[in-house]
C-alpha positions in Angstrom: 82.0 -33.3 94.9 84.8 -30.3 94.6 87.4 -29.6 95.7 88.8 -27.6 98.7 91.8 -25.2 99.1 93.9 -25.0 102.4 91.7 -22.5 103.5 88.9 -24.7 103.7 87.1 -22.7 100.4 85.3 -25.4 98.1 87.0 -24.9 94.7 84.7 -26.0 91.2 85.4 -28.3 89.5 87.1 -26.2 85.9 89.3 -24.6 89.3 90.8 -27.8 90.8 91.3 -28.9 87.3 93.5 -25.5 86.4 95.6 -26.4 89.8 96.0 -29.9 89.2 99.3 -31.5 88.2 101.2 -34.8 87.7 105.3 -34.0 88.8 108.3 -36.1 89.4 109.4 -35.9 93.7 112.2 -35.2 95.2 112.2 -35.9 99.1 115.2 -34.0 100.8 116.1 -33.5 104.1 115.4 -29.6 103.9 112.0 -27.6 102.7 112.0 -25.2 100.0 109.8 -22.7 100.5 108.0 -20.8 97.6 110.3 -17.4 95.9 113.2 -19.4 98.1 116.5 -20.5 96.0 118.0 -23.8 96.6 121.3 -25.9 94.9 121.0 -29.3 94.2 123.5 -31.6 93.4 122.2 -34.3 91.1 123.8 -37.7 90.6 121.5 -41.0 91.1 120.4 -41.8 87.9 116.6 -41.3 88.8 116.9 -37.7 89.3 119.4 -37.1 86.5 117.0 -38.7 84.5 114.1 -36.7 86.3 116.4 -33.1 85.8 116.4 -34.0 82.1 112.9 -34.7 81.3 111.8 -31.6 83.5 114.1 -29.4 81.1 113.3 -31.4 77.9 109.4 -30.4 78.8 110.4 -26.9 80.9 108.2 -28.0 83.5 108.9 -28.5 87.4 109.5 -31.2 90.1 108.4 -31.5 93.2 110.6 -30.6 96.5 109.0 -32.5 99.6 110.9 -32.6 103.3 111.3 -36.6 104.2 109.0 -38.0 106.7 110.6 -41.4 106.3 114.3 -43.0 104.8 116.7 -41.0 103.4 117.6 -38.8 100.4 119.7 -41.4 98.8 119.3 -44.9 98.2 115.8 -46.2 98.6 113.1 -44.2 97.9 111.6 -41.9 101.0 108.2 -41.3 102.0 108.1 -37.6 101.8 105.2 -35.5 103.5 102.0 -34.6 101.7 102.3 -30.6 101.0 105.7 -29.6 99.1 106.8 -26.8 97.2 107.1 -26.8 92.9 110.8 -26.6 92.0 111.7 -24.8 89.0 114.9 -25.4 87.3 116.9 -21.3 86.7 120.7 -22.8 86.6 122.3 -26.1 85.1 125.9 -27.1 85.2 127.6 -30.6 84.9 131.5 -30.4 86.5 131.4 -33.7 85.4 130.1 -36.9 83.7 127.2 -38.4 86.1 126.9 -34.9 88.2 124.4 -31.9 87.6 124.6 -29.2 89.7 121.4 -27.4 89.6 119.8 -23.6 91.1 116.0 -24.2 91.7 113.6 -21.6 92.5 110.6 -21.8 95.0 107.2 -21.4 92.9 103.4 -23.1 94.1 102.9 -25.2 97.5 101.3 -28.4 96.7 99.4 -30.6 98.2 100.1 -34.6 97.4 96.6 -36.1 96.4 98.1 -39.8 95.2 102.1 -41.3 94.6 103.3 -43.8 92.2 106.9 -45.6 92.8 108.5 -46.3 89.4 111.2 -49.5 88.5 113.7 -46.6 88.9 113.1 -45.7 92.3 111.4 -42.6 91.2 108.4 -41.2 93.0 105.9 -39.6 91.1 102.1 -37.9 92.2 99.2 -36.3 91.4 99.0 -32.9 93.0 96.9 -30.2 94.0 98.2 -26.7 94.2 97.9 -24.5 97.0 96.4 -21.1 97.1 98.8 -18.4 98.3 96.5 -15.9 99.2 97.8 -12.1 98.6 97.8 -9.7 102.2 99.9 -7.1 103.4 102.1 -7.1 106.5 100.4 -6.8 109.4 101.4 -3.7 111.4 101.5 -6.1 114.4 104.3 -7.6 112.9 106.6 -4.6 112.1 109.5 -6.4 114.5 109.7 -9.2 112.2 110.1 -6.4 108.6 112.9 -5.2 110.7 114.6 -8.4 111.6 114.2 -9.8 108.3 116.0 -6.4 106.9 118.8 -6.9 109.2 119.2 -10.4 108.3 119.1 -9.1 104.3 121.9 -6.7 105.1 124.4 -9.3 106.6 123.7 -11.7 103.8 125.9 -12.4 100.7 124.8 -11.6 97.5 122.3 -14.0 95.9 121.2 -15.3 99.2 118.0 -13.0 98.8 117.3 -12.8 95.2 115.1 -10.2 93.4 112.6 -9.6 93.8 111.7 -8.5 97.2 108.4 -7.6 98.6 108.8 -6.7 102.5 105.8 -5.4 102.7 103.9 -8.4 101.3 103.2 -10.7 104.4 103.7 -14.0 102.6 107.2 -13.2 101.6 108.3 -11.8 104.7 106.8 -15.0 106.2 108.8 -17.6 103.8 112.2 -15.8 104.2 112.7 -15.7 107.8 110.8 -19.4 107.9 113.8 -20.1 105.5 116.8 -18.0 107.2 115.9 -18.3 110.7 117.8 -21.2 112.6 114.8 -23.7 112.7 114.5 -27.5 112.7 112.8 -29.3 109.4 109.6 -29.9 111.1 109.1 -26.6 112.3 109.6 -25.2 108.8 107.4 -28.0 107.8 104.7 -26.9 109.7 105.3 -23.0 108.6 105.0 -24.7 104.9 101.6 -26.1 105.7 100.3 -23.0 106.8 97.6 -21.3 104.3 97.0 -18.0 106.3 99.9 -15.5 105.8 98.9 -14.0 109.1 98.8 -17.5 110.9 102.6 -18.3 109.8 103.8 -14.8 111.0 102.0 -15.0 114.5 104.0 -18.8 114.8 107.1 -17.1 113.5 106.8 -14.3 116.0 106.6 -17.3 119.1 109.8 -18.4 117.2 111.8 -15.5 117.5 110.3 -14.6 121.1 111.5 -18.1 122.2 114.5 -18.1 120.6 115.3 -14.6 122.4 113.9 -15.5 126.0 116.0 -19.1 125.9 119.3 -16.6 124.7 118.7 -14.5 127.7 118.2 -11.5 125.2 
């Protein structure tokens, strides 16, 4: 039996082999989305332990948003598709404390977890395709909104490189900028079609408008 993608294509078997991986977790209470940048400040000795291993192999870990528990103590049940983390900027202010600059790559799709004595979850994983389409013309409100938003940003909020014309990356920023709740970027995350996540965004920002009396 093969495998299938998010958009419901059967993938052989060489295929789902080449997307497979085995990655450490780490359930937070916000979702990274892929080309997105996000700080991390590091200090239960799982994921200090986790941050070190990823750099001693320059491989990536695993950013899920928590479905259940909480980002420190006990380990949380994070939901099933995340996004790979990799590691661009490492500092340590002090002993016990890493503060880290990850970058957005793959979505992923959880296929199996295992809890180590540490506390640290670790999974099998499948990763997503992200498939490669042009901005709609429909959606020509949402290149100019995100171009607004760019302009009033500060430096480094919108790292290099850009690609407004590419619709997944136009989709990803404003999922990430505009002022939504975790689930809903959750459920922007999950979405395989480009397209699909721009038509939800669109409701977002038409909502958001008709509920500010704009």
């Amino acid at each position: 039996m093969t495998a299938a993608d998010d958009s419901g294509q059967q993938a052989t078997p060489a295929a789902a082999d080449r997307q497979a991986l085995e990655i450490a977790l780490f359930p937070l209470g916000v979702v990274l989305f892929p080309g997105g940048v996000l700080p991390l400040k590091v200090f239960e000795q799982r994921y200090l332990d986790m941050t070190a291993d990823c750099i001693r192999n320059e491989m990536p870990f695993g950013v899920c948003l928590i479905a259940s528990g909480q980002e420190v103590g006990a380990a949380a049940e994070p939901w099933q598709v995340g996004t790979l983390a990799h590691i661009v900027e490492v500092d340590v202010p002090q002993l016990g404390i890493v503060q880290l600059t990850v970058r957005g790559g793959r979505r992923f799709r959880i296929v199996a977890t295992t809890r180590l004595a540490g506390g640290l979850l670790r999974a099998r994983v499948t990763q997503l395709a992200e498939p490669a389409e042009r901005l709609p013309t429909r959606h020509a409100a949402l290149h100019t909104l995100l171009q607004a938003i760019a302009a009033e940003l500060a430096p480094g909020q919108l790292p290099p490189p850009h690609a407004f014309d590419d619709a997944a990356w136009v989709g990803y920023r404003l999922a990430e900028l505009l002022p939504l709740a975790p689930l809903a970027r959750q459920a922007l995350l999950e979405l395989g079609d480009p397209a699909a996540r721009l038509d939800a965004l669109a409701a977002q920002v038409s909502l958001q408008r008709l509920i500010g009396g704009e």
